[in-house]
N, CA, C and O of each residue as an XYZ file, in Angstrom:
872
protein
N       0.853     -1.189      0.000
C       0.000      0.000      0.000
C       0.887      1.236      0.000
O       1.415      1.551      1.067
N       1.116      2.006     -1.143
C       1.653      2.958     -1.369
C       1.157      4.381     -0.753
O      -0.002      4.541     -1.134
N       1.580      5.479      0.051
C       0.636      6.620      0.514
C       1.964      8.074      0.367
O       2.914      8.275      1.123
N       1.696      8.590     -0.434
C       1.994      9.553     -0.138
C       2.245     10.802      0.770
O       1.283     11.474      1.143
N       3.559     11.131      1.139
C       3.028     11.564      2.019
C       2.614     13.415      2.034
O       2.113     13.971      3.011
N       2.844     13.871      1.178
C       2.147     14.992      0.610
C       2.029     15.379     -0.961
O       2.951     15.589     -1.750
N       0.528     15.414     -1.205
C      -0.103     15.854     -2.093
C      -0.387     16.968     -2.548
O      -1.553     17.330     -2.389
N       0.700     18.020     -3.365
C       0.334     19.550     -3.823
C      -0.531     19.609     -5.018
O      -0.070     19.201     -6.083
N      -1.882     20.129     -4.953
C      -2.728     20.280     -6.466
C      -2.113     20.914     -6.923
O      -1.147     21.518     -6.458
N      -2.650     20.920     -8.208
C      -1.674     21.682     -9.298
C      -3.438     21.956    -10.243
O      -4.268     21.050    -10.158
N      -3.697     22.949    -10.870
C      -4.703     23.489    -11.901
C      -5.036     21.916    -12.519
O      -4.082     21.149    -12.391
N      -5.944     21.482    -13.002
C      -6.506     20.572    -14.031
C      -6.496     19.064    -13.221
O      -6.248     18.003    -13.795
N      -6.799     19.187    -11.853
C      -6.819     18.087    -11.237
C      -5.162     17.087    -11.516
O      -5.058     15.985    -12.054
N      -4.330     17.744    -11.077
C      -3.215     17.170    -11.678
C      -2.141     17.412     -9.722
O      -2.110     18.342     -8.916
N      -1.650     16.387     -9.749
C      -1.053     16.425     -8.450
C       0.878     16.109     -8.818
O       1.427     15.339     -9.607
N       1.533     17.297     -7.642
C       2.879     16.682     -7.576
C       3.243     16.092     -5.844
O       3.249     16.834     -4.862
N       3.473     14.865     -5.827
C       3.505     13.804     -4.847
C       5.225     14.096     -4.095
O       6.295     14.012     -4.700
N       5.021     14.435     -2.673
C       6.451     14.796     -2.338
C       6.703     13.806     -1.314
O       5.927     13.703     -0.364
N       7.870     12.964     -1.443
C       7.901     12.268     -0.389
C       9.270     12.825      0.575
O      10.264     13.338      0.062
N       9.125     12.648      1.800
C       9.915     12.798      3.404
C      10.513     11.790      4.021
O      11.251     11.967      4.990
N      10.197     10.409      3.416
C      10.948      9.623      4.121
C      12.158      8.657      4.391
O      12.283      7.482      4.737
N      13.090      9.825      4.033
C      14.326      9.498      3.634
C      15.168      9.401      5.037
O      14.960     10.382      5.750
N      15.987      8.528      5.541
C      16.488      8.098      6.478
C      17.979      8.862      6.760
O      18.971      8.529      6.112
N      18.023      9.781      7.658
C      19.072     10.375      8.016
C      20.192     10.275      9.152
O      21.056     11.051      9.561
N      19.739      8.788      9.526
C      20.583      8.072     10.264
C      22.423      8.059     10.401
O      23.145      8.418     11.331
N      22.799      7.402      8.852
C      23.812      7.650      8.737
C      24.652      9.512      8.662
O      25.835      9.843      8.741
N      23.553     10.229      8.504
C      24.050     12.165      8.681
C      24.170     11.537      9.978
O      25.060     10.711     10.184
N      23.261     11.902     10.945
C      23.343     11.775     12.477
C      24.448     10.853     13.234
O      24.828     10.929     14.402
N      24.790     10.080     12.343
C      25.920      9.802     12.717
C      27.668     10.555     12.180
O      28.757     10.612     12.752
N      27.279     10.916     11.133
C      28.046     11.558     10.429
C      28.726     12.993     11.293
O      29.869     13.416     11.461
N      27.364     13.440     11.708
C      27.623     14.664     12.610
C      28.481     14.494     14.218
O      29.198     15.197     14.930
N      27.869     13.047     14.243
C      28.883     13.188     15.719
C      30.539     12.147     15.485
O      31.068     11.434     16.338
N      30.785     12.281     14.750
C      32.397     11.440     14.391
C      33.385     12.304     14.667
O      33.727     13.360     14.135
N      33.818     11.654     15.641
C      35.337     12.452     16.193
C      35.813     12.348     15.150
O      35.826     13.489     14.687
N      36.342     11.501     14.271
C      37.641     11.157     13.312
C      37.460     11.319     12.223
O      36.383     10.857     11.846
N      38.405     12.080     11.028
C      38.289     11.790      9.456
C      37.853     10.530      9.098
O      37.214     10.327      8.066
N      38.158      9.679      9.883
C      37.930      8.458      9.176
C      36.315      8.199      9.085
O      35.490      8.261      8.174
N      36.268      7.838     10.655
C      34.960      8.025     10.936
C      33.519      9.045      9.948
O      32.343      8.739      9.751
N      34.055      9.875      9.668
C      33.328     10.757      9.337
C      33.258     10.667      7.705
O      32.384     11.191      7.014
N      34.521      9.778      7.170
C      34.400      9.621      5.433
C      33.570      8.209      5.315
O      32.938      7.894      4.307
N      33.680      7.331      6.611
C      32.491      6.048      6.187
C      31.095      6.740      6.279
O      30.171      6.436      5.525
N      30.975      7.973      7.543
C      29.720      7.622      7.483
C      28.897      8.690      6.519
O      27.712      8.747      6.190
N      30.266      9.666      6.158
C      29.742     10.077      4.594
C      29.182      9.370      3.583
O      27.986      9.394      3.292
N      29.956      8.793      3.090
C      29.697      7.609      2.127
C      28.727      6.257      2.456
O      28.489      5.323      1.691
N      28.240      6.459      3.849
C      26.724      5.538      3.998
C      25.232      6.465      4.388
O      24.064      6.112      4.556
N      25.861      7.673      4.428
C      24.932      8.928      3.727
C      24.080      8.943      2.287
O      22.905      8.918      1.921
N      25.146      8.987      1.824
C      25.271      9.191      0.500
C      24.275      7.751     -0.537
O      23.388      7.702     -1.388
N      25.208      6.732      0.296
C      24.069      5.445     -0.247
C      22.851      5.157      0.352
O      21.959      4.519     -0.209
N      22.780      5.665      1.619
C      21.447      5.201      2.147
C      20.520      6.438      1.419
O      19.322      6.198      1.267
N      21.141      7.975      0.892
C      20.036      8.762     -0.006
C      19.733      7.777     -1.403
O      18.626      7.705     -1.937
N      21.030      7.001     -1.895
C      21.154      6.281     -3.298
C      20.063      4.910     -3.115
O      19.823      4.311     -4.163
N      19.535      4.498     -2.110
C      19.228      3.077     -1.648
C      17.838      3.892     -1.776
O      17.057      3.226     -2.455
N      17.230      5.203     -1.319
C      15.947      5.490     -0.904
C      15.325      6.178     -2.249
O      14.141      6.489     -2.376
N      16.375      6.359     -3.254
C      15.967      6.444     -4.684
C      15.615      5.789     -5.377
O      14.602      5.905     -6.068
N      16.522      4.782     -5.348
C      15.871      3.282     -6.398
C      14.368      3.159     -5.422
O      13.316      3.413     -6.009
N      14.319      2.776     -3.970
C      13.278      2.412     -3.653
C      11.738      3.391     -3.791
O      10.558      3.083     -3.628
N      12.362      4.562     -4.134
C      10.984      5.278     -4.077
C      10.636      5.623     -6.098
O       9.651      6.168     -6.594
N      11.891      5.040     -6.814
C      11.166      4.916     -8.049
C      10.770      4.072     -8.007
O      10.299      3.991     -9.142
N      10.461      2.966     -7.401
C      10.169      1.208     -7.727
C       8.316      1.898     -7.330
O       7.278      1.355     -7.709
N       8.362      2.479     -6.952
C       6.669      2.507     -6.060
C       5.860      2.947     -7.244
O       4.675      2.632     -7.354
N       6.744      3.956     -8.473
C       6.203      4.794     -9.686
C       4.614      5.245     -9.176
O       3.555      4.752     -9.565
N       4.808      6.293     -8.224
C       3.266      6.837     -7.665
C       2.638      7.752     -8.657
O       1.496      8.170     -8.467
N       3.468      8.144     -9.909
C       2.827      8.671    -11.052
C       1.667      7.433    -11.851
O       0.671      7.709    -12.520
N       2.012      6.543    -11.631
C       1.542      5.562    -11.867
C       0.196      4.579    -11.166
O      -0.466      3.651    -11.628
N       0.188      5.088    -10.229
C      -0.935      4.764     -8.776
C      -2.448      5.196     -9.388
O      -2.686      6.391     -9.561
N      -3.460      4.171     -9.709
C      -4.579      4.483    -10.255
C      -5.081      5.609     -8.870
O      -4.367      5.811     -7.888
N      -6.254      6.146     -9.061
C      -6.735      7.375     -8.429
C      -5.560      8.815     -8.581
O      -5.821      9.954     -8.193
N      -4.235      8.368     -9.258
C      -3.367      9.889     -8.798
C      -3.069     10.228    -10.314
O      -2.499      9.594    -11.202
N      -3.680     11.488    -10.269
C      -3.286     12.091    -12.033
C      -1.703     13.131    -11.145
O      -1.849     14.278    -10.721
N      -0.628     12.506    -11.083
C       0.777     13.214    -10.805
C       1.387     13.559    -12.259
O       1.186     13.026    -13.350
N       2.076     14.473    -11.940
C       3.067     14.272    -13.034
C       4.211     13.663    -12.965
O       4.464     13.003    -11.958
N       5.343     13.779    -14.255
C       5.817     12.248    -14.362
C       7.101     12.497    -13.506
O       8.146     12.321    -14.133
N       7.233     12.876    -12.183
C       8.270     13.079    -11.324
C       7.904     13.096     -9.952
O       6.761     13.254     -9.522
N       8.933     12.926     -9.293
C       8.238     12.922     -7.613
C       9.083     13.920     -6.934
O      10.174     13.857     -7.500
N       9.135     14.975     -5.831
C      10.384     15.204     -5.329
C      10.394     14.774     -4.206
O       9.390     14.630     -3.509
N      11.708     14.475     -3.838
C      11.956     14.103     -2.541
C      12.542     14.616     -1.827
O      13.724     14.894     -2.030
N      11.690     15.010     -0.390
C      12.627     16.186      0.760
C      13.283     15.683      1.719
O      13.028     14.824      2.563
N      14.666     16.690      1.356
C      15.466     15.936      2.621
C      15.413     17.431      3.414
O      15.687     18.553      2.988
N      14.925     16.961      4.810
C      14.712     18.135      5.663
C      15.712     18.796      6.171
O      15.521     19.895      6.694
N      16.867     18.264      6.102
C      18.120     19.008      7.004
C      18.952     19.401      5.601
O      19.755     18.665      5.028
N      18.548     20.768      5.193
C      19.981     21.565      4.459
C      21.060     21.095      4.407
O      21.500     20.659      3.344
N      21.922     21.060      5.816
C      23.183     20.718      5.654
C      23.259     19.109      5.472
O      24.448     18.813      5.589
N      22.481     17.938      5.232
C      22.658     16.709      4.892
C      22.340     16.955      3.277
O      23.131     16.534      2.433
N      21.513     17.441      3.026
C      21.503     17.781      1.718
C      22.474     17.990      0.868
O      22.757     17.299     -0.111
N      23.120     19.198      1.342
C      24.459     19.786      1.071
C      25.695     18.694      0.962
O      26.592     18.534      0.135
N      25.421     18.199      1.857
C      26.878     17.126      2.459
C      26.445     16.241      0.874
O      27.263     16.456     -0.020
N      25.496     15.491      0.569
C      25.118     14.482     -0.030
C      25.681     14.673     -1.291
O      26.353     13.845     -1.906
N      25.318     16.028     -1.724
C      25.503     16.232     -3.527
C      27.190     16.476     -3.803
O      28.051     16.229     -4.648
N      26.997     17.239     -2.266
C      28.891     17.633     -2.327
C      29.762     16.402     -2.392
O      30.399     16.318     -3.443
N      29.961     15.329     -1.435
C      30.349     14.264     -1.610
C      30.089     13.482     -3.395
O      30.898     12.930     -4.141
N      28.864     13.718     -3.527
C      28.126     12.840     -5.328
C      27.502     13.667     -5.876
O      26.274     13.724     -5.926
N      28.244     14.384     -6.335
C      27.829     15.213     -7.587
C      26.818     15.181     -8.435
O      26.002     16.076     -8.651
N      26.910     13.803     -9.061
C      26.177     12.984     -9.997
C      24.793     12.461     -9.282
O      23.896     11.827     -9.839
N      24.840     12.875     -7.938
C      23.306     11.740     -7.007
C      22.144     13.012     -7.384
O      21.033     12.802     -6.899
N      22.262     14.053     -8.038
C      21.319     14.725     -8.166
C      20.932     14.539     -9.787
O      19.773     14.815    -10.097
N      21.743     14.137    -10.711
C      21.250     13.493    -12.007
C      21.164     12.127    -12.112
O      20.875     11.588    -13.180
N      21.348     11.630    -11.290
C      21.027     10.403    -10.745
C      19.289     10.010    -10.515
O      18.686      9.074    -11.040
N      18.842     10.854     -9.740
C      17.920     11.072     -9.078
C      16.663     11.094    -10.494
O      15.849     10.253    -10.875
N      17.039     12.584    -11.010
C      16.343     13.217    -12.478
C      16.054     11.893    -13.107
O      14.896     11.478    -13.126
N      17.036     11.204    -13.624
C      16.992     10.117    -14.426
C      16.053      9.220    -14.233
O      15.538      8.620    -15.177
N      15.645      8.982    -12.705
C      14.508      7.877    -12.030
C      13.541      8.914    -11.795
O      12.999      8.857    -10.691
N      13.197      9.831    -12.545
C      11.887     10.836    -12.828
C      11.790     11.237    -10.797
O      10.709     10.896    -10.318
N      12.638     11.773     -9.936
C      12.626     11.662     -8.975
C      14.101     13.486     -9.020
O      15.244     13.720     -9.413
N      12.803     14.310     -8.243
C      13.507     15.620     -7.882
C      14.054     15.923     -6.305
O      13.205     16.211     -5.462
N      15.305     15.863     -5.966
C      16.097     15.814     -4.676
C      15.706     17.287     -4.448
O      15.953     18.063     -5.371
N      15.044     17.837     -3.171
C      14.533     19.387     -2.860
C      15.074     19.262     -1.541
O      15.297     18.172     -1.014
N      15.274     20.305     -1.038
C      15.784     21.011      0.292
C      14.454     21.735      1.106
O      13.308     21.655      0.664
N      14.734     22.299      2.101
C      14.388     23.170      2.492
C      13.993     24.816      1.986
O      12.927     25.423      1.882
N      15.486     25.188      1.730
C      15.399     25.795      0.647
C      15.146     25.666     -0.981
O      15.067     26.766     -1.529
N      15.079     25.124     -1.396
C      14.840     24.406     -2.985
C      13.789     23.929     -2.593
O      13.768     22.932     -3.315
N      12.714     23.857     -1.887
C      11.383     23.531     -1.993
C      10.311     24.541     -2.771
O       9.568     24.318     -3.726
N      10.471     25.422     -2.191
C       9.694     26.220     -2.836
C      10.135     26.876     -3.775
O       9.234     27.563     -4.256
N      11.166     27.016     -4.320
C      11.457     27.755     -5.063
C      11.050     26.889     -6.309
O      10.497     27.436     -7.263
N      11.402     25.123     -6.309
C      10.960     24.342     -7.114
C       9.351     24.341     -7.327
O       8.702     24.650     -8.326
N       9.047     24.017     -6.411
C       7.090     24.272     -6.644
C       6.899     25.440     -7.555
O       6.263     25.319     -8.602
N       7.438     26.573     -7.177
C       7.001     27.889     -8.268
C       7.349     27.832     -9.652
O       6.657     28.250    -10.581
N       8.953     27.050     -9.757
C       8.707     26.775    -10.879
C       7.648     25.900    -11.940
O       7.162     26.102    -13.053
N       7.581     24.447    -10.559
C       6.839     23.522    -11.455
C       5.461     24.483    -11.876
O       4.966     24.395    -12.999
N       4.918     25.405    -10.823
C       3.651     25.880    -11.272
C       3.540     26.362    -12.484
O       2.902     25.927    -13.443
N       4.559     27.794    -12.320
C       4.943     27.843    -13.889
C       5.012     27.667    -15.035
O       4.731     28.352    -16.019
N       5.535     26.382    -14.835
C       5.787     25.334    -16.487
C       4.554     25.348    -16.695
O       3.992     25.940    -17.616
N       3.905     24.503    -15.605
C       2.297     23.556    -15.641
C       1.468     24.720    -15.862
O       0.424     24.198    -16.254
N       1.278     25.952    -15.858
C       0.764     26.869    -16.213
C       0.925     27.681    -17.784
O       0.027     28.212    -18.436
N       2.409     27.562    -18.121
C       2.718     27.541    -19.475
C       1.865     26.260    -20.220
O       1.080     26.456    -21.147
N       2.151     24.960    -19.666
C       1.675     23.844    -20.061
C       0.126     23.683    -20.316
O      -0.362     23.120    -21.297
N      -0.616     24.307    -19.208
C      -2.127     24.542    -19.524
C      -2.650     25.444    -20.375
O      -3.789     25.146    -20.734
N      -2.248     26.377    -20.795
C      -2.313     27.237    -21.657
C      -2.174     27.272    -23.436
O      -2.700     27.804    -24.413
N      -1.022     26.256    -23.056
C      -0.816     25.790    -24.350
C      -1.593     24.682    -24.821
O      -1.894     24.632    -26.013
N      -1.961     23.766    -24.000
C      -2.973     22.902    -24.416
C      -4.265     23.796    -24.551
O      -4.925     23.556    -25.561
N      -4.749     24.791    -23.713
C      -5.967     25.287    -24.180
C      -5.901     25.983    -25.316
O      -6.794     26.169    -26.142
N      -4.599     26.426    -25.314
C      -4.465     27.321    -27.458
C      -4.718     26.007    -28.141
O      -5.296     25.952    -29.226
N      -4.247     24.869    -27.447
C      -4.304     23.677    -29.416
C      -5.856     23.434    -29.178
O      -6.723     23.567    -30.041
N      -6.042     23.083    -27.955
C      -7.910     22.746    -28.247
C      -8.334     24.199    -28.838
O      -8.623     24.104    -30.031
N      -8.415     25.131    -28.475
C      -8.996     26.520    -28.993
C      -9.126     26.349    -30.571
O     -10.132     26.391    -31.279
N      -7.347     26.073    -31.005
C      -6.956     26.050    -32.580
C      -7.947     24.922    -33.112
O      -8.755     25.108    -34.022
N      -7.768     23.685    -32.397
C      -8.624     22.390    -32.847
C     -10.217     22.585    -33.105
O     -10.953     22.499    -34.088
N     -10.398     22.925    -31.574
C     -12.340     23.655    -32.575
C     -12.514     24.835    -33.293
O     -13.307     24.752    -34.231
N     -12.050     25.774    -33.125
C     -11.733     26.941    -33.983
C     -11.918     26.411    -35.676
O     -12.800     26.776    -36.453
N     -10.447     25.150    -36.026
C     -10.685     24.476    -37.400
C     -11.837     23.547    -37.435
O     -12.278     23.587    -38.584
N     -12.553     22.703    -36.686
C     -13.518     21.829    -37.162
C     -14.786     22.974    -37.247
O     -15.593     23.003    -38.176
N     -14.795     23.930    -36.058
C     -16.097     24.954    -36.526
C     -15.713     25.482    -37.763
O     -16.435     24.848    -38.532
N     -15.100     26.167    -38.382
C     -14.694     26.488    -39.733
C     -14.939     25.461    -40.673
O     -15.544     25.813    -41.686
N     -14.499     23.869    -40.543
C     -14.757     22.873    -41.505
C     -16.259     22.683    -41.674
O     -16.969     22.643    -42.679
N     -16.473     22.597    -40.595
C     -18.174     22.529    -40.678
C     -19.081     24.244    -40.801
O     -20.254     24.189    -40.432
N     -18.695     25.326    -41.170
C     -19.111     26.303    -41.383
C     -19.006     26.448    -43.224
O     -19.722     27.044    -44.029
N     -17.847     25.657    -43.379
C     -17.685     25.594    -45.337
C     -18.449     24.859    -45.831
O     -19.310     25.181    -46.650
N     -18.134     23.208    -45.180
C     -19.534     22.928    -45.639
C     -20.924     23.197    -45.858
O     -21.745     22.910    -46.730
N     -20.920     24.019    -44.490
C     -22.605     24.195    -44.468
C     -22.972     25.383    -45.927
O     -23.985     25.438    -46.625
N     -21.918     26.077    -45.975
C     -22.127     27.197    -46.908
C     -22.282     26.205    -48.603
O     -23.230     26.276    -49.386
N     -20.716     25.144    -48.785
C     -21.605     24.538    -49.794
C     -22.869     23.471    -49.465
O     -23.359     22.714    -50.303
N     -23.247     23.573    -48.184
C     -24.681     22.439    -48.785
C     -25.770     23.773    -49.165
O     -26.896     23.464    -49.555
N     -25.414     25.226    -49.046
C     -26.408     25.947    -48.888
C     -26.354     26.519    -50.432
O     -27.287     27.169    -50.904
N     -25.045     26.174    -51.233
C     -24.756     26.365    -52.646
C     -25.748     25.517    -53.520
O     -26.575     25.868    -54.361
N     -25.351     24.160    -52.990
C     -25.989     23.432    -53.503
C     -27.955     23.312    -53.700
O     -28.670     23.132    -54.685
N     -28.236     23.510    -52.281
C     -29.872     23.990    -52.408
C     -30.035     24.994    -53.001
O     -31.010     24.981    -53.752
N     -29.284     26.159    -52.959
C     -29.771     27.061    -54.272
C     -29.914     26.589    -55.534
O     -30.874     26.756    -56.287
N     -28.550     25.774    -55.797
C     -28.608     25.139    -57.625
C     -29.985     24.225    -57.862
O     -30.740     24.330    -58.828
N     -30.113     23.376    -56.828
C     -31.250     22.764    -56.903
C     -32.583     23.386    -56.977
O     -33.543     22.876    -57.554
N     -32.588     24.392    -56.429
C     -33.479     25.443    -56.337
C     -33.642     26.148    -58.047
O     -34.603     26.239    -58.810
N     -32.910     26.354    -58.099
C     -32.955     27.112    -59.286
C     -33.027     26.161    -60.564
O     -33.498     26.653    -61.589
N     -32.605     24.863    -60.582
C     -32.618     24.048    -61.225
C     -34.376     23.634    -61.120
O     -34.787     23.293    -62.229
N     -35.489     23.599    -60.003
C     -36.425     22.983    -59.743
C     -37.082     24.591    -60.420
O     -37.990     24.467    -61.241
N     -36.704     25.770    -60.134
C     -38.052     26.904    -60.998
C     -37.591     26.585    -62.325
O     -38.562     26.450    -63.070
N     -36.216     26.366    -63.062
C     -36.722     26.684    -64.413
C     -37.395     24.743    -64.718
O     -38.019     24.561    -65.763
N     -37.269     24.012    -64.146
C     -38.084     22.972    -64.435
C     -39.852     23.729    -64.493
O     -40.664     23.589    -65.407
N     -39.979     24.297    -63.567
C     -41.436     24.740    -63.134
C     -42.122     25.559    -63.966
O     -43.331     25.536    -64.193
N     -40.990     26.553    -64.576
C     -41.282     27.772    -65.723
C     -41.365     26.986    -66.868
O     -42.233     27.168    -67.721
N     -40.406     26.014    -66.944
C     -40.487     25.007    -68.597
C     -41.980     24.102    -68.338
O     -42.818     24.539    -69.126
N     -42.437     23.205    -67.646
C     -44.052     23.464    -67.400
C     -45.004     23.702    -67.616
O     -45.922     23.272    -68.314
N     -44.683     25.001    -66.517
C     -45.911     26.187    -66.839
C     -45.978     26.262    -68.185
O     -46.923     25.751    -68.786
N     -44.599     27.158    -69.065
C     -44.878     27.336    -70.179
C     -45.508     26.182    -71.201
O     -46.341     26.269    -72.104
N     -44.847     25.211    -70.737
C     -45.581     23.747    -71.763
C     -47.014     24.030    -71.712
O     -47.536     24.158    -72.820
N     -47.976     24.190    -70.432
C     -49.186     24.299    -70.558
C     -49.858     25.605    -71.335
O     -50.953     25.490    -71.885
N     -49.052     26.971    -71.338
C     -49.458     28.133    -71.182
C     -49.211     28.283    -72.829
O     -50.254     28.223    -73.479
N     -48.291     28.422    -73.406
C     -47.592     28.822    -74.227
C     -47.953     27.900    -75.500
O     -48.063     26.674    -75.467
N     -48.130     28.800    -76.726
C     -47.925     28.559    -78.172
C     -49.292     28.139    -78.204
O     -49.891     27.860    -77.166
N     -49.982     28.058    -79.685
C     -51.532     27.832    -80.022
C     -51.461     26.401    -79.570
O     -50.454     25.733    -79.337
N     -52.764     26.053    -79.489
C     -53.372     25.050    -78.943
C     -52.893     24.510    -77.773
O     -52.847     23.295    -77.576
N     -52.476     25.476    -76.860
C     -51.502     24.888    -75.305
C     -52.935     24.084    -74.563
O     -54.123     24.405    -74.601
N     -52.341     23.098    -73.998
C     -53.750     22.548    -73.101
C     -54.219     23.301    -71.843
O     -54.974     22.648    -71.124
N     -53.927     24.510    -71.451
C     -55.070     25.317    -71.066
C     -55.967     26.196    -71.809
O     -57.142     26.447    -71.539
N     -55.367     26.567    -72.636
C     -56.651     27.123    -73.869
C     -57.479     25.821    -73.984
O     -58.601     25.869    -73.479
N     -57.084     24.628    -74.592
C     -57.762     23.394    -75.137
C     -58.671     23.121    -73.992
O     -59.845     22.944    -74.317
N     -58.355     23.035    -72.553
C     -59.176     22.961    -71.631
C     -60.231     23.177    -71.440
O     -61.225     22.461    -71.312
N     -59.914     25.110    -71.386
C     -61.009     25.950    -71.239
C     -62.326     25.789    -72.277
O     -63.537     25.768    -72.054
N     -61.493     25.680    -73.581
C     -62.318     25.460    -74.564
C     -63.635     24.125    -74.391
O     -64.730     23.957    -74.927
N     -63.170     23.680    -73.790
C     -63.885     22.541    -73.510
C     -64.916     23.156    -72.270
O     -66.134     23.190    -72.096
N     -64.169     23.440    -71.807
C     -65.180     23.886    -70.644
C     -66.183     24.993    -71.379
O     -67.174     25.352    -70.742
N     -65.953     25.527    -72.669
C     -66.620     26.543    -73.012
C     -67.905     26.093    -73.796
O     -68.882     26.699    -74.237
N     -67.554     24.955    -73.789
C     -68.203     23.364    -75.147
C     -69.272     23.084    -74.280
O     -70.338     22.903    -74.869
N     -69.308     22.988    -72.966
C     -69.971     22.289    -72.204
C     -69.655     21.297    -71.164
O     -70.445     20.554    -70.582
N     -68.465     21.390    -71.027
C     -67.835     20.532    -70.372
C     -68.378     20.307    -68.750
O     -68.343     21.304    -68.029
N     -68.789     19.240    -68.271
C     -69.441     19.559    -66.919
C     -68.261     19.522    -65.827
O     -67.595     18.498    -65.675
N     -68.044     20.626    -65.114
C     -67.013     20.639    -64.094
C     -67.476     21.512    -62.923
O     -68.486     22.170    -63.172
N     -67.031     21.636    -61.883
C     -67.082     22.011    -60.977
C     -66.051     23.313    -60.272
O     -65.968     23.863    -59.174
N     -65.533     23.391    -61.266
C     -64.017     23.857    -60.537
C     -64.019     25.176    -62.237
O     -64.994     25.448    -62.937
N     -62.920     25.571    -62.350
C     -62.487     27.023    -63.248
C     -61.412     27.076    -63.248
O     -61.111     26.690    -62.118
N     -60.083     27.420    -64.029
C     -58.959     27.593    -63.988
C     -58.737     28.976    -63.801
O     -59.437     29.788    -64.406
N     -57.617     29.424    -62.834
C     -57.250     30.589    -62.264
C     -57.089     31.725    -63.739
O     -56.519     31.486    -64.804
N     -57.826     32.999    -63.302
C     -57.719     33.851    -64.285
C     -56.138     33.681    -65.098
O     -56.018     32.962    -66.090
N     -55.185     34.324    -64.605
C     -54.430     34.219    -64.757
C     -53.457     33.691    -65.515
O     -52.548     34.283    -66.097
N     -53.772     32.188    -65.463
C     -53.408     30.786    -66.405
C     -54.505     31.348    -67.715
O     -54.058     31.420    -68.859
N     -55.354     31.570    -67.539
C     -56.032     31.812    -68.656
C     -55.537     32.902    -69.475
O     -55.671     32.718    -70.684
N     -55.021     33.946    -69.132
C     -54.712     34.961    -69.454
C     -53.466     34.637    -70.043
O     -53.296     34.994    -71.208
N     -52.639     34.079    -69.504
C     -51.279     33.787    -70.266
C     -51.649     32.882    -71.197
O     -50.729     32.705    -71.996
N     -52.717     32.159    -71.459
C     -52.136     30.585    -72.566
C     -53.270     31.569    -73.910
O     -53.358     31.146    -75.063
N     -54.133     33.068    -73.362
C     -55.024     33.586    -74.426
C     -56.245     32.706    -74.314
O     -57.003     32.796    -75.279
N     -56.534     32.045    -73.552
C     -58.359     31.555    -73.640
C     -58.671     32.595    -73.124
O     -58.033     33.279    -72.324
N     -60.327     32.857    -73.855
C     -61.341     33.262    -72.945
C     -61.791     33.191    -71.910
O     -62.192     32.116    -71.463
N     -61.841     34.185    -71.321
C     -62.715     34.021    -69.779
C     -64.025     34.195    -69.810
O     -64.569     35.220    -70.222
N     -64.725     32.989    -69.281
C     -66.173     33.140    -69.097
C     -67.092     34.102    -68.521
O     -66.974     34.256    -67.305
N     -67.888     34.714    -69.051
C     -68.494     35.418    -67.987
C     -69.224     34.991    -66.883
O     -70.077     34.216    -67.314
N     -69.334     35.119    -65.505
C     -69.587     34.728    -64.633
C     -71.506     34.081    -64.485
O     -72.150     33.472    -63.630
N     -71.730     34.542    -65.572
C     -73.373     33.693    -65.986
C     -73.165     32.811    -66.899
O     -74.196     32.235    -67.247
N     -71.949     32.393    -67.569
C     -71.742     31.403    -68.982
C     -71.177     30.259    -67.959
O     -70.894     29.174    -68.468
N     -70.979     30.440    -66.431
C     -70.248     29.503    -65.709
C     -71.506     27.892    -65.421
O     -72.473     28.033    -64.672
N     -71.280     26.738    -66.025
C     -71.673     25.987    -65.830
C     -72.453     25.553    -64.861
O     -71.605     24.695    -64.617
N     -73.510     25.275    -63.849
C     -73.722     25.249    -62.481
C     -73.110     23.738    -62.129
O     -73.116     23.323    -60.970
C-alpha cells in the first residue's frame, strides 16, 4: 500500500507527490564522528542510504498509482539543508542520478522555489494545451461552417434548377396555339361539366377566354 506523504494540487486536477521519508541516520551519525575516518564512512553511507531510498521510491512509480493524475516526477525532501548539502557535495552525480529515475532531490530551501517553478511550467503547459484545443475547434467549426455554406450552394442550384423545371411546365401548358389550357377551357366553353375554373391568370397567359360569370356551368 503505497501513501503519499504529501499531495500539492496543481490546476486541471493534476497532483505533484512529495515524499519525506528518507532516512538520516547515517548524517546523524556523520555529525557526531570524532575522526576523518569516521566521518568519510559515514559520509559515504549517507550518501548510499540517499542512493538506496531512490531506487526504492522509483520502484513505487506513484505517477503511476490508479486514483493519482501526478506528473511524471516525484520530489523528494530531505529536511536538514546541511545533509543535503553534504550528499551532492560528496556525489555530484546523485542529483542526475535522481532526475533520471523521474525523482527531484529538494531542500528546504529548494522547496519552494521548485514548486514555483513547477507551477509555472504547468501553467505555461495549460495554456498551451488550451491554445491547441482553442486552434482544434476553432478548425472543425470552420470545416463545418464551409460545408454548411456549400450544402447551402448546392440547395440554391437545386433550387434554381427545380423553378426553371417549373417555368419550362408552366410554359408547356401556357404557351404557343393550342396549349392545353386554352384546349381545356375550350372545352369547358363546349360544355364541359365541371365544378371547378382555372385561375384567371393561367387563362390569361395561354389567351383563352374568360367566361363570364353567368356562362359559368352550375
Amino acid at each position: 500500500r503505497f501513501q503519499p506523504d504529501v499531495l500539492i494540487q496543481l490546476p486541471g486536477d493534476k497532483q505533484v507527490v512529495v515524499d519525506a521519508k528518507v532516512s538520516l541516520t547515517a548524517y546523524q551519525t556523520l555529525t557526531g564522528a570524532q575522526d576523518e575516518g569516521s566521518r568519510a564512512l559515514a559520509l559515504k553511507q549517507h550518501v548510499q542510504s540517499l542512493r538506496n531510498h531512490l531506487k526504492g521510491l522509483s520502484l513505487k512509480d506513484y505517477q503511476r498509482l490508479e486514483g493519482l493524475q501526478s506528473l511524471d516526477f516525484v520530489l523528494l525532501f530531505v529536511p536538514i539543508e546541511a545533509a543535503f548539502a553534504a550528499a551532492l557535495q560528496a556525489d555530484p552525480e546523485l542529483f542526475q542520478e535522481a532526475y533520471g529515475r523521474h525523482i527531484v532531490i529538494v531542500s528546504p530551501t529548494t522547496l519552494l522555489a521548485t514548486l514555483r517553478v513547477i507551477d509555472s511550467l504547468w501553467r505555461q503547459e495549460r495554456q498551451s494545451q488550451n491554445a491547441r484545443e482553442i486552434a482544434e475547434r476553432a478548425g472543425a467549426l470552420y470545416d463545418k461552417f464551409a460545408a454548411f455554406i456549400q450544402d447551402l450552394d448546392e440547395i440554391g442550384s437545386r433550387l434554381q434548377q427545380l423553378d426553371k423545371a417549373y417555368l419550362g411546365a408552366r410554359n408547356k401548358l401556357t404557351d404557343g396555339r393550342g396549349n392545353l389550357v386554352g384546349r381545356a377551357e375550350q372545352l369547358k366553353l363546349l360544355g364541359a361539366r365541371a365544378s371547378k375554373r382555372l385561375p384567371a391568370d393561367w387563362l390569361e397567359r395561354a389567351g383563352a377566354e374568360t367566361p363570364l360569370p353567368g356562362e359559368i356551368e352550375e
